[in-house]
Backbone atoms as SQL, in Angstrom:
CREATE TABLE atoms (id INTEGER PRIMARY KEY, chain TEXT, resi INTEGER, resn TEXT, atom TEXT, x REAL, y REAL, z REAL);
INSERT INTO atoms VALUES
  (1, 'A', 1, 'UNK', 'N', -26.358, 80.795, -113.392),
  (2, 'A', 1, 'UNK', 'CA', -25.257, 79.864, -113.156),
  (3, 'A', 1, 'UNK', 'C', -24.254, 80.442, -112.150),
  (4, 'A', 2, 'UNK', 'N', -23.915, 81.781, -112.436),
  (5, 'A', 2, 'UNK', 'CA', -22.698, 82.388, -111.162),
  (6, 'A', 2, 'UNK', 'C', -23.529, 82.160, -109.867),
  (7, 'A', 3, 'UNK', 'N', -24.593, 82.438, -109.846),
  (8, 'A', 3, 'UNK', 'CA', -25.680, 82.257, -108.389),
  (9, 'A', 3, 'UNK', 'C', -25.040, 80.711, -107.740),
  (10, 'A', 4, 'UNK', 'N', -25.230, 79.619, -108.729),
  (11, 'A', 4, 'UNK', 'CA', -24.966, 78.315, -108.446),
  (12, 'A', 4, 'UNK', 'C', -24.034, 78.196, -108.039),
  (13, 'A', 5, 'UNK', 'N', -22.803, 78.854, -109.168),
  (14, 'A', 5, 'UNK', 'CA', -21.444, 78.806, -108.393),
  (15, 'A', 5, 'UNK', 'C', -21.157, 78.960, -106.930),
  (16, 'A', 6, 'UNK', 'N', -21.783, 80.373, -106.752),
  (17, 'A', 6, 'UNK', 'CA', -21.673, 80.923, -104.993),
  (18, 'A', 6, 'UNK', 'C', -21.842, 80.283, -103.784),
  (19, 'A', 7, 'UNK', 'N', -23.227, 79.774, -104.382),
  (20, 'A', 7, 'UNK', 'CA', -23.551, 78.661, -103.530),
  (21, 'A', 7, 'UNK', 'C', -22.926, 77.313, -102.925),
  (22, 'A', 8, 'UNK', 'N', -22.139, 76.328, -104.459),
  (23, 'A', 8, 'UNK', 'CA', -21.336, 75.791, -104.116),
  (24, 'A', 8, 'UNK', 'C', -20.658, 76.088, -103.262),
  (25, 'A', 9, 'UNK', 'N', -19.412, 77.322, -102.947),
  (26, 'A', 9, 'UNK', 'CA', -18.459, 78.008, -103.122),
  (27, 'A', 9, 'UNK', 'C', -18.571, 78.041, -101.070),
  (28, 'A', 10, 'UNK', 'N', -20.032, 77.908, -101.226),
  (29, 'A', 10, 'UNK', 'CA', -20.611, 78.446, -99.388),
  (30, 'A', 10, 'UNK', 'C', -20.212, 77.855, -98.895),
  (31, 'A', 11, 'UNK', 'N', -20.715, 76.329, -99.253),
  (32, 'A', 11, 'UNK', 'CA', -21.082, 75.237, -98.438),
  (33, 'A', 11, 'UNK', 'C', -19.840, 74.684, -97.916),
  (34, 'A', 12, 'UNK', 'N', -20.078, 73.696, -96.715),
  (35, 'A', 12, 'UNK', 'CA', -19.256, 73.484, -96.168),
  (36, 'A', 12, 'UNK', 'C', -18.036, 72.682, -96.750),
  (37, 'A', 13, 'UNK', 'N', -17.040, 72.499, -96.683),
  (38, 'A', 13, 'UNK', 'CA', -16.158, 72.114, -97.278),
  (39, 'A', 13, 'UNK', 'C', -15.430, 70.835, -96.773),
  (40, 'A', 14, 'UNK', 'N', -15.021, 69.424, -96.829),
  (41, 'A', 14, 'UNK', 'CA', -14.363, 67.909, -96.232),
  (42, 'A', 14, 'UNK', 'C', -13.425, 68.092, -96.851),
  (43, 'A', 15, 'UNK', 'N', -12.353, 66.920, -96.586),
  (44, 'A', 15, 'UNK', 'CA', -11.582, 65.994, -96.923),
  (45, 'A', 15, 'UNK', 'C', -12.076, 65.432, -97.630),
  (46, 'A', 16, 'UNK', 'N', -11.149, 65.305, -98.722),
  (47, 'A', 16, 'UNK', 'CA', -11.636, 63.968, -99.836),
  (48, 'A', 16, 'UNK', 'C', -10.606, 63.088, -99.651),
  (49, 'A', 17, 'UNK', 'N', -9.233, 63.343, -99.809),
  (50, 'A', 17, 'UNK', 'CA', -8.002, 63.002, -100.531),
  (51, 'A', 17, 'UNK', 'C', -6.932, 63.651, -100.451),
  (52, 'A', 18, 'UNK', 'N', -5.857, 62.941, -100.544),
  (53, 'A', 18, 'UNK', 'CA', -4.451, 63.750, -100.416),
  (54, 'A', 18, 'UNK', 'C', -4.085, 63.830, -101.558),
  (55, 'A', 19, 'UNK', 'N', -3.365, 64.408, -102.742),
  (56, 'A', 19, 'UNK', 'CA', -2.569, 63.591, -103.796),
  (57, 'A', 19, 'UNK', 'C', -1.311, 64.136, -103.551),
  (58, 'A', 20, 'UNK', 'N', -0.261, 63.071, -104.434),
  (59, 'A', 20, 'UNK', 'CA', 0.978, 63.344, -103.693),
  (60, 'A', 20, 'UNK', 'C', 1.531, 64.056, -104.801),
  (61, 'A', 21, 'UNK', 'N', 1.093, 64.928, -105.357),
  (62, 'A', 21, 'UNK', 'CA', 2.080, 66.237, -106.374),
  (63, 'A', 21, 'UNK', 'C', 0.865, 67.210, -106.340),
  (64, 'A', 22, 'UNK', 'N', 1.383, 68.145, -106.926),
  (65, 'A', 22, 'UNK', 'CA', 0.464, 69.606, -107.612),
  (66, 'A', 22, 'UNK', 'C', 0.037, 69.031, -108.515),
  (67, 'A', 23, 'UNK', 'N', 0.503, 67.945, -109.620),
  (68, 'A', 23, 'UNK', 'CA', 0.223, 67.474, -111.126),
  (69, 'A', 23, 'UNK', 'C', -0.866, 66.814, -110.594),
  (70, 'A', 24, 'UNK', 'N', -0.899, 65.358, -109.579),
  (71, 'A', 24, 'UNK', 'CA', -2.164, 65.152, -109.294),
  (72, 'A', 24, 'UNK', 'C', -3.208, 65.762, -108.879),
  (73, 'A', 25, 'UNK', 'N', -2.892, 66.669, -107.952),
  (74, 'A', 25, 'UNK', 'CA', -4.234, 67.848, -107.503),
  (75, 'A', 25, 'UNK', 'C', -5.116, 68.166, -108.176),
  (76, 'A', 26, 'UNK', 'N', -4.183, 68.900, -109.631),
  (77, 'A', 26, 'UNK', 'CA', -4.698, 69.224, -110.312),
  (78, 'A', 26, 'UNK', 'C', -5.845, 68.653, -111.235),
  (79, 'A', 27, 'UNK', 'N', -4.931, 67.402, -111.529),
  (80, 'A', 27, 'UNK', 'CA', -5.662, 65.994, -112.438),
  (81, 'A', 27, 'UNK', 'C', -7.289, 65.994, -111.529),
  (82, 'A', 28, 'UNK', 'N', -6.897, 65.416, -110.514),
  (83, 'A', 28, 'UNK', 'CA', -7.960, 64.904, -109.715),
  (84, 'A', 28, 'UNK', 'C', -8.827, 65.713, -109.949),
  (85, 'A', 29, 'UNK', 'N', -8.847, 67.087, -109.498),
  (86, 'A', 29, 'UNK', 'CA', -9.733, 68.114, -108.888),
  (87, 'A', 29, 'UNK', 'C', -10.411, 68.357, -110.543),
  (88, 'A', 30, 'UNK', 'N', -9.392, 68.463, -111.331),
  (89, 'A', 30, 'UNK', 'CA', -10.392, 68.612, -113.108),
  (90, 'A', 30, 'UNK', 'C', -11.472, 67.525, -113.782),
  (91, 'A', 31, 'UNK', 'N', -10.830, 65.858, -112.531),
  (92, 'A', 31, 'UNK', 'CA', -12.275, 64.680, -112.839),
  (93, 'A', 31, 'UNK', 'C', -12.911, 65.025, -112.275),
  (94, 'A', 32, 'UNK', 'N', -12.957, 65.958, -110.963),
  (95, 'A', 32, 'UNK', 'CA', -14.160, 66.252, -109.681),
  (96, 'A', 32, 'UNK', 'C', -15.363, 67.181, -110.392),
  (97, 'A', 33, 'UNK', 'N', -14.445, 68.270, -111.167),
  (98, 'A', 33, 'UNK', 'CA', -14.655, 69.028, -111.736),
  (99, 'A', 33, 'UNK', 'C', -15.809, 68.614, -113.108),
  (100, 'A', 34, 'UNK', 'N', -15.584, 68.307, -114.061),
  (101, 'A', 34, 'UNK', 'CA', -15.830, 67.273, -115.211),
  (102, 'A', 34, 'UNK', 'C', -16.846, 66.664, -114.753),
  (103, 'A', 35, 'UNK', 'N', -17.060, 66.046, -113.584),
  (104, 'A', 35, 'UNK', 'CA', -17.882, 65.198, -113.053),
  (105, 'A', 35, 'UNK', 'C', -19.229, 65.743, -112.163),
  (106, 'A', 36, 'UNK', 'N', -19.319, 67.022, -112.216),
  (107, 'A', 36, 'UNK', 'CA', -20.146, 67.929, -111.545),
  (108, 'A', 36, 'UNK', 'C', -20.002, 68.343, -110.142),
  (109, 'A', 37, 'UNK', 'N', -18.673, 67.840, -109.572),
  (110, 'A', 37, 'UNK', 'CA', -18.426, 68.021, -108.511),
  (111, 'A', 37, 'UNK', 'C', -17.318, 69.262, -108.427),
  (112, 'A', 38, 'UNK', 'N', -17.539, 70.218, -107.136),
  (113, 'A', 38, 'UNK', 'CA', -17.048, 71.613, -107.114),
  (114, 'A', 38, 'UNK', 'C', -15.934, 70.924, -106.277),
  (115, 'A', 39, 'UNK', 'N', -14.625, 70.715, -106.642),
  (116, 'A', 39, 'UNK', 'CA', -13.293, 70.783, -105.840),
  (117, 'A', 39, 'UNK', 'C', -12.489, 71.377, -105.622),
  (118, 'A', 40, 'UNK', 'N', -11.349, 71.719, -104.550),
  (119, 'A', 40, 'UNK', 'CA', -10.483, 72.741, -104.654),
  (120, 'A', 40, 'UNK', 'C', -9.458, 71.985, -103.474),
  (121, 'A', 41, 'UNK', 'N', -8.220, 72.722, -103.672),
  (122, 'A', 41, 'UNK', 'CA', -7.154, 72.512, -102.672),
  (123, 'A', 41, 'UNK', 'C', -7.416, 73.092, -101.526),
  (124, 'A', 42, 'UNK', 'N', -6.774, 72.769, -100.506),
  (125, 'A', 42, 'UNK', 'CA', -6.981, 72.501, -99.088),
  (126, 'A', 42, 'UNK', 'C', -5.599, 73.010, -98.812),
  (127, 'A', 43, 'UNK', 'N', -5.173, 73.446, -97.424),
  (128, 'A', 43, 'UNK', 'CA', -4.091, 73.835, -97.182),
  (129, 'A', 43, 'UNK', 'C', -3.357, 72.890, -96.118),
  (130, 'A', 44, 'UNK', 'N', -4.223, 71.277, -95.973),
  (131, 'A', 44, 'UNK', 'CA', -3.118, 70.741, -95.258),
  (132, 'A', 44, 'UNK', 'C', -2.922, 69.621, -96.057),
  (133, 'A', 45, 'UNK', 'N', -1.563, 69.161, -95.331),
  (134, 'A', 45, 'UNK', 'CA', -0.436, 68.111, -95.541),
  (135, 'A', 45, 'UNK', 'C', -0.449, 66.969, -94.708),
  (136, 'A', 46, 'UNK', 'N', -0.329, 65.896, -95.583),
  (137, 'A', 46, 'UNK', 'CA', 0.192, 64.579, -95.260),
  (138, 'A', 46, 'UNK', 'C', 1.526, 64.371, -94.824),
  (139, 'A', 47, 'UNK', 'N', 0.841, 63.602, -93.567),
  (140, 'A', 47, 'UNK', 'CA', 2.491, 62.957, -93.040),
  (141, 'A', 47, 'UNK', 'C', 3.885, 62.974, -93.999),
  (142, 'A', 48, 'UNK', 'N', 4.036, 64.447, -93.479),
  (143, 'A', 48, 'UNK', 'CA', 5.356, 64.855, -93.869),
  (144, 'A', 48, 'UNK', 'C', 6.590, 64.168, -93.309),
  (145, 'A', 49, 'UNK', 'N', 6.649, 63.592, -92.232),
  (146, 'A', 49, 'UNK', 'CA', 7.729, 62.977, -91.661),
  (147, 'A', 49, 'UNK', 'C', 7.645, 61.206, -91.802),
  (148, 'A', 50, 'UNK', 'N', 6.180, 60.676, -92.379),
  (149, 'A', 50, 'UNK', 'CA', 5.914, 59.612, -92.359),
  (150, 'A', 50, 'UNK', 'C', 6.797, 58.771, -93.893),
  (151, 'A', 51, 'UNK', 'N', 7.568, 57.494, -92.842),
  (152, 'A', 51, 'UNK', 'CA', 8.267, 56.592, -94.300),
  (153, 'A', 51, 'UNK', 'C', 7.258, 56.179, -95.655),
  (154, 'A', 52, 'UNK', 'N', 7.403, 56.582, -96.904),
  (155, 'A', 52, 'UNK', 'CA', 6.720, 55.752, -97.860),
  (156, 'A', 52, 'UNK', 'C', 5.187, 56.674, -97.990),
  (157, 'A', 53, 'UNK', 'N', 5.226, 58.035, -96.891),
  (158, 'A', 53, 'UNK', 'CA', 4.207, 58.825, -97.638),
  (159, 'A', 53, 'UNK', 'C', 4.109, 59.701, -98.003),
  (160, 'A', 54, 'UNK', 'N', 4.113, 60.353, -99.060),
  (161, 'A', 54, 'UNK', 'CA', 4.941, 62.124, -99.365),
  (162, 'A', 54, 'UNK', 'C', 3.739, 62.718, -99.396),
  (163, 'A', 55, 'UNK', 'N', 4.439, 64.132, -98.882),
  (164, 'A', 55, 'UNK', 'CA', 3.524, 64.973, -98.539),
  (165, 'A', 55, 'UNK', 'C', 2.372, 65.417, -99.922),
  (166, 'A', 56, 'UNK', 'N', 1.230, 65.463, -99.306),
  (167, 'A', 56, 'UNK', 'CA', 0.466, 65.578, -100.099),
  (168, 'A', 56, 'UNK', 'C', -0.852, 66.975, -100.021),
  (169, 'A', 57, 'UNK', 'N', -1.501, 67.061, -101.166),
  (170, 'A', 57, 'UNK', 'CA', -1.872, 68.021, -101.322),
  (171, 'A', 57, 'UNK', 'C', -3.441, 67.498, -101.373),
  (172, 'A', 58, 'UNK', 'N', -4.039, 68.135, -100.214),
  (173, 'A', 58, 'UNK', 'CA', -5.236, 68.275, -99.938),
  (174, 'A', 58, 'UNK', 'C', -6.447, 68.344, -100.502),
  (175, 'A', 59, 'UNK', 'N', -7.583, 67.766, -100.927),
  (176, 'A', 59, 'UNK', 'CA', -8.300, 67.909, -101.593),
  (177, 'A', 59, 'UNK', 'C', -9.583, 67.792, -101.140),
  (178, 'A', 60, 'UNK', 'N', -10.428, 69.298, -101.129),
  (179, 'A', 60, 'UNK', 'CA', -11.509, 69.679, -100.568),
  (180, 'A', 60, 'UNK', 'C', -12.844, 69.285, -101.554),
  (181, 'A', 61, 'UNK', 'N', -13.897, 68.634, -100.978),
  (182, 'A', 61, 'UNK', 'CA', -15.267, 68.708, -101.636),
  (183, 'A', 61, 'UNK', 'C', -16.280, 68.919, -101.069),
  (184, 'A', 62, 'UNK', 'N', -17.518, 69.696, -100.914),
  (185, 'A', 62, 'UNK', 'CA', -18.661, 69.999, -100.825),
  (186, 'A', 62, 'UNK', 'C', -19.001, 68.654, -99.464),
  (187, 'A', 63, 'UNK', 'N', -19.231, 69.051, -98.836),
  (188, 'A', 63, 'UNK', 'CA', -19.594, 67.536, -97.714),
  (189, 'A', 63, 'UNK', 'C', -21.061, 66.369, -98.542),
  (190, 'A', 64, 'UNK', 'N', -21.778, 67.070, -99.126),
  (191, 'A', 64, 'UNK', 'CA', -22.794, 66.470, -99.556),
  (192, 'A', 64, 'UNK', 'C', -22.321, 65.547, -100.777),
  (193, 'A', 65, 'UNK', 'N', -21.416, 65.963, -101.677),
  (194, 'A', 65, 'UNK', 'CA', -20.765, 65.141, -102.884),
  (195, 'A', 65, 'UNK', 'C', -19.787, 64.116, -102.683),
  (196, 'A', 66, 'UNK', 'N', -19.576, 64.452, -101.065),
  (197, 'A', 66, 'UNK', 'CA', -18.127, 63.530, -101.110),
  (198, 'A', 66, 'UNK', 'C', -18.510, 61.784, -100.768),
  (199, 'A', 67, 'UNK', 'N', -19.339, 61.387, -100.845),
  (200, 'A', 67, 'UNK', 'CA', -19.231, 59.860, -101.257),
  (201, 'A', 67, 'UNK', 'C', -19.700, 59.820, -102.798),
  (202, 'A', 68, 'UNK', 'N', -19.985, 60.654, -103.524),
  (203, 'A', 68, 'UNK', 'CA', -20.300, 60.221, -105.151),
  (204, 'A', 68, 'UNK', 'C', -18.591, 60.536, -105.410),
  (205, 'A', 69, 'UNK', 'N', -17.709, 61.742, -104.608),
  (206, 'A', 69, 'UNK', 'CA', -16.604, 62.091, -105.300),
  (207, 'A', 69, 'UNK', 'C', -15.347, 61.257, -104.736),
  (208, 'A', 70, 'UNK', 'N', -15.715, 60.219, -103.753),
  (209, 'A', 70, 'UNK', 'CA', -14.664, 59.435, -103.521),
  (210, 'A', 70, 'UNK', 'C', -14.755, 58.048, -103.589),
  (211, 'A', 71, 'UNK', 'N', -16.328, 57.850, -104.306),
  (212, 'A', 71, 'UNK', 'CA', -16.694, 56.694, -105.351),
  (213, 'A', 71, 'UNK', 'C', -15.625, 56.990, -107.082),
  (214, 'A', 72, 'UNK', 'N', -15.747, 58.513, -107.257),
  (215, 'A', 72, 'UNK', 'CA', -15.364, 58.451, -108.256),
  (216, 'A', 72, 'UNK', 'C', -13.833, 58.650, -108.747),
  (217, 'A', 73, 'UNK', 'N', -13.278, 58.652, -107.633),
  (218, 'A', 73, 'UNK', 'CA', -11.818, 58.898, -107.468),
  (219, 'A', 73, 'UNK', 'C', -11.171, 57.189, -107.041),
  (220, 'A', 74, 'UNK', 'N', -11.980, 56.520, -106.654),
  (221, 'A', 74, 'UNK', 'CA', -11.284, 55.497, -106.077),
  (222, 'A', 74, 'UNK', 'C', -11.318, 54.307, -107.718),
  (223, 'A', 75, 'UNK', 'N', -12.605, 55.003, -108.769),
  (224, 'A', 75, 'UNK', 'CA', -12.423, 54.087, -109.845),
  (225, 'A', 75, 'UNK', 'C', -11.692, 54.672, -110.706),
  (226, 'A', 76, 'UNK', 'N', -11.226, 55.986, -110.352),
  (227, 'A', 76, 'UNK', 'CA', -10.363, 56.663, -111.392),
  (228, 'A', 76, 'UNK', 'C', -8.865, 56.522, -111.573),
  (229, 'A', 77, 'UNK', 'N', -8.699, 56.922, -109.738),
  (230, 'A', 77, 'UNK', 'CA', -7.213, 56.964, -109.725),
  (231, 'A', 77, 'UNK', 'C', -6.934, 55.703, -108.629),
  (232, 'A', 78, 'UNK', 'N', -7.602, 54.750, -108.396),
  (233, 'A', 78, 'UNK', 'CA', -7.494, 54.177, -107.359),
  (234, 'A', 78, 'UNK', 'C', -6.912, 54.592, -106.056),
  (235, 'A', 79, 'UNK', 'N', -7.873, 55.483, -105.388),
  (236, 'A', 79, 'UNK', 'CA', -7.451, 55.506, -103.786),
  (237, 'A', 79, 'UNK', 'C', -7.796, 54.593, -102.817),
  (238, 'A', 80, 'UNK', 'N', -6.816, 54.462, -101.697),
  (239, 'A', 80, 'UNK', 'CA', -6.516, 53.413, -100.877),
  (240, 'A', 80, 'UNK', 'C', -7.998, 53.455, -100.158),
  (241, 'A', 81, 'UNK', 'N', -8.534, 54.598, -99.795),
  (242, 'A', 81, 'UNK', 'CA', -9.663, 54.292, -98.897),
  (243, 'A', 81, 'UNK', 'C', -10.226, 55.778, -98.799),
  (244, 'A', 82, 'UNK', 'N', -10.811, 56.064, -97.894),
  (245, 'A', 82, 'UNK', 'CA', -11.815, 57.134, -97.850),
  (246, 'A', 82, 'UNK', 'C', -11.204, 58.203, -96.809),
  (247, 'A', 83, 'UNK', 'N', -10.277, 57.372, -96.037),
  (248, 'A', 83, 'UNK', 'CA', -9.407, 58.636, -94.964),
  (249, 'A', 83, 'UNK', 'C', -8.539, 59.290, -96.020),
  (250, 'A', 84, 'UNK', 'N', -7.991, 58.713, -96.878),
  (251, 'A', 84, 'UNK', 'CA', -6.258, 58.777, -97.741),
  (252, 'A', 84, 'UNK', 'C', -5.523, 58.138, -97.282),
  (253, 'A', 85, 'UNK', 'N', -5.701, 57.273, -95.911),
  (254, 'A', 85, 'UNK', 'CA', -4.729, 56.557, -95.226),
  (255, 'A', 85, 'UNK', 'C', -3.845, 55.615, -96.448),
  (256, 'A', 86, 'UNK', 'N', -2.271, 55.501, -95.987),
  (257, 'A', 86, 'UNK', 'CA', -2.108, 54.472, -96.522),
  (258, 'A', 86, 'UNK', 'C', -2.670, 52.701, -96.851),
  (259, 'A', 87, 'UNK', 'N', -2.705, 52.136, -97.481),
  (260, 'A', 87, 'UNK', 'CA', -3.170, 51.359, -97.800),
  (261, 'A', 87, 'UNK', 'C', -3.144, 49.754, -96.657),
  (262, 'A', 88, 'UNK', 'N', -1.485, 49.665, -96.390),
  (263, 'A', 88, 'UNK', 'CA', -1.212, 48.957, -95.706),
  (264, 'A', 88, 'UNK', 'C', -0.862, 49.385, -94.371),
  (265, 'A', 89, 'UNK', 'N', -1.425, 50.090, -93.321),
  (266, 'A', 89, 'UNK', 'CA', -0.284, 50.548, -92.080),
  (267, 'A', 89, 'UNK', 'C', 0.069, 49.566, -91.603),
  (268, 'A', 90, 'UNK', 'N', 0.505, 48.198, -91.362),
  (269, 'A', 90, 'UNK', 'CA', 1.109, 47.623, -90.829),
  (270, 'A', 90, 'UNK', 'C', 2.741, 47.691, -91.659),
  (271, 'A', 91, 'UNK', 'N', 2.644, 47.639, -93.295),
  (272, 'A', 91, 'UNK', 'CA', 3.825, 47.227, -93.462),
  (273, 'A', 91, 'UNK', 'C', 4.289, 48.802, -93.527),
  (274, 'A', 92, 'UNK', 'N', 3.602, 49.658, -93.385),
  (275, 'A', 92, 'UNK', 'CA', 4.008, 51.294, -92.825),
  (276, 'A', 92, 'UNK', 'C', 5.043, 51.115, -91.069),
  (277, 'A', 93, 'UNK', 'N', 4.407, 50.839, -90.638),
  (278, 'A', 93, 'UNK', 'CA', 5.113, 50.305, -88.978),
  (279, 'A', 93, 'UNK', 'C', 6.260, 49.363, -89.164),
  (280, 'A', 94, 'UNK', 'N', 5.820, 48.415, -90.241),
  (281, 'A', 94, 'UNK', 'CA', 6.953, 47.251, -90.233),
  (282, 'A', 94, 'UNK', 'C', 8.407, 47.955, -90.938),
  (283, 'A', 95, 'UNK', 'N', 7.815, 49.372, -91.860),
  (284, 'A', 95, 'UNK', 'CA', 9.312, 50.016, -91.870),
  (285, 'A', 95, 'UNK', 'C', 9.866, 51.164, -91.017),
  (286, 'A', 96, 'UNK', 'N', 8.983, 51.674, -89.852),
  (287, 'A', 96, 'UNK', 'CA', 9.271, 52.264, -89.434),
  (288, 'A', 96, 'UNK', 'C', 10.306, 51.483, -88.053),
  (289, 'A', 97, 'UNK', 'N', 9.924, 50.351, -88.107),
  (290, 'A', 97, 'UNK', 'CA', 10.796, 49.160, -86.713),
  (291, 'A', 97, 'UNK', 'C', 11.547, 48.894, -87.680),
  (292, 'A', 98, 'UNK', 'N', 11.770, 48.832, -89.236),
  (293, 'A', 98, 'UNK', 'CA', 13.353, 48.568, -89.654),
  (294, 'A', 98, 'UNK', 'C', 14.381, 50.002, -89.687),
  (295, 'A', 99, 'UNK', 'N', 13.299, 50.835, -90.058),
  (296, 'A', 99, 'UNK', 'CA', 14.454, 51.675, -90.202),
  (297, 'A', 99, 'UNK', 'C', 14.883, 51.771, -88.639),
  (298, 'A', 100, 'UNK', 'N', 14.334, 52.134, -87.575),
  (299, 'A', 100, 'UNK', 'CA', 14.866, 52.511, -86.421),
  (300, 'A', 100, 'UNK', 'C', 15.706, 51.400, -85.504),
  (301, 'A', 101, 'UNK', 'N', 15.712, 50.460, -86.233),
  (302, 'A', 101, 'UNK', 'CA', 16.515, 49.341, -85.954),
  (303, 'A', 101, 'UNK', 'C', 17.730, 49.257, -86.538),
  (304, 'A', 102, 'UNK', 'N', 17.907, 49.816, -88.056),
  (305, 'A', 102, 'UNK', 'CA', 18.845, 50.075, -88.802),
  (306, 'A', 102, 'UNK', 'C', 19.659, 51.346, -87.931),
  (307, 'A', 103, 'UNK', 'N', 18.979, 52.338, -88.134),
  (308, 'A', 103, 'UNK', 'CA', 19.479, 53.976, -86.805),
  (309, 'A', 103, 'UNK', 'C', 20.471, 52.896, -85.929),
  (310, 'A', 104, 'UNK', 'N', 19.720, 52.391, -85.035),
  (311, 'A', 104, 'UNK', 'CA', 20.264, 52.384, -83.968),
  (312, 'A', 104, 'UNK', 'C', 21.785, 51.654, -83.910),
  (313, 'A', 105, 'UNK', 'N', 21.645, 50.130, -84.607),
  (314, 'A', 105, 'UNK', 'CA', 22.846, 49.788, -84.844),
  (315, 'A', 105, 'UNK', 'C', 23.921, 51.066, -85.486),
  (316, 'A', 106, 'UNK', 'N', 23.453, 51.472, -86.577),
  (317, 'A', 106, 'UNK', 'CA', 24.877, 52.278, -87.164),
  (318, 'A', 106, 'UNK', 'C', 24.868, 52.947, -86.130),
  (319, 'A', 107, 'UNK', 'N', 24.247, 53.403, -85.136),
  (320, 'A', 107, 'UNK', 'CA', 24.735, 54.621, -83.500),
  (321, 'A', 107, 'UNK', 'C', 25.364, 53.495, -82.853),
  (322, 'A', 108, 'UNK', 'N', 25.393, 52.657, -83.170),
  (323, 'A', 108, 'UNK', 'CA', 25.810, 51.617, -81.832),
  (324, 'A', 108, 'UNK', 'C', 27.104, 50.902, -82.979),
  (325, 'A', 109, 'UNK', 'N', 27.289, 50.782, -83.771),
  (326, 'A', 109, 'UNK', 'CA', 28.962, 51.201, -84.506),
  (327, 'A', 109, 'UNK', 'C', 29.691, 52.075, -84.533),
  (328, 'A', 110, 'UNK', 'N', 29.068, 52.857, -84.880),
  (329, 'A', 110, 'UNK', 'CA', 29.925, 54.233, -84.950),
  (330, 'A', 110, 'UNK', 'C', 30.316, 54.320, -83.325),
  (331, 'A', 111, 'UNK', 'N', 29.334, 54.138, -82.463),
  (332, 'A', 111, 'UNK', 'CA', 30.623, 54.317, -81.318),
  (333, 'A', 111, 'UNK', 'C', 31.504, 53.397, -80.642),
  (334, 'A', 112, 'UNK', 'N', 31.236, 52.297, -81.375),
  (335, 'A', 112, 'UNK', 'CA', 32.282, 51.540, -81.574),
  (336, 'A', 112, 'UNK', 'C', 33.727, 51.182, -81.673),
  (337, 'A', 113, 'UNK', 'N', 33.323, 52.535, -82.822),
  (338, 'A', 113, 'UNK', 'CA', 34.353, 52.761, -83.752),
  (339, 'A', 113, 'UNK', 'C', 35.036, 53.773, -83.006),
  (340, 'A', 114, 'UNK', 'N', 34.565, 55.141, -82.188),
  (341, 'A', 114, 'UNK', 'CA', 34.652, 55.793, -81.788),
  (342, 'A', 114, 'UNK', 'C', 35.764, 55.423, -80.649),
  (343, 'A', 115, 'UNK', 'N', 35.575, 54.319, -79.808),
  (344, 'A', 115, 'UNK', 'CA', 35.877, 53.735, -78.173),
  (345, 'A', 115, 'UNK', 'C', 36.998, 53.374, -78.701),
  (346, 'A', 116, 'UNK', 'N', 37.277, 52.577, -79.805),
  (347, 'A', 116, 'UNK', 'CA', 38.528, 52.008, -80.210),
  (348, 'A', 116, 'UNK', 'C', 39.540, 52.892, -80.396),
  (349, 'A', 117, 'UNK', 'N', 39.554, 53.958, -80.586),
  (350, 'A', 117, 'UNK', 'CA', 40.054, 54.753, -81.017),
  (351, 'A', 117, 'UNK', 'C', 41.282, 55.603, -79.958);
């Protein structure tokens, strides 16, 4: 069985998934786990600067398992899709044109406020 382990351990390693805490990582990676699939954390991050997506924690699987392990994640924990992308990017964009629409007016009051002065 440690032989098996190693082996896993070799092989090449994908993207599965982001989750957005350590608590999910963990969760996830113990159904991957449970489920005969070898998972582990990853060391990159999700759109850290992106509205409505927190940074998230990486989740590595075996390249050969990863459509049984993101069949089995999408009936578990429901993920959006197979990139991790958000679900909707349009209404992702549609807040990124409010907020920067919001920015701009309060810059365009405040110096307003500023001129009057």
């Amino acid at each position: 069985m440690a032989m098996m382990d190693q082996i896993k351990t070799d092989m090449k390693k994908i993207h599965l998934a982001y989750a957005p805490t350590q608590q999910d990582a963990d969760t996830w990676i113990s159904l991957l786990e449970k489920s005969g699939i070898h998972a582990e954390k990853g060391s990159g991050i999700r759109d850290l600067y992106a509205i409505g997506s927190p940074v998230g924690i990486e989740i590595l699987v075996p390249e050969e398992d990863a459509p049984r392990a993101q069949a089995l994640l999408k009936t578990q924990v429901h993920l959006p899709d197979s990139s991790g992308a958000a679900p909707n990017a349009a209404g992702r964009t549609l807040r990124w044109v409010v907020v920067s629409v919001i920015a701009i007016a309060a810059l365009l009051f405040i110096r307003v406020l500023v001129l009057r002065q």
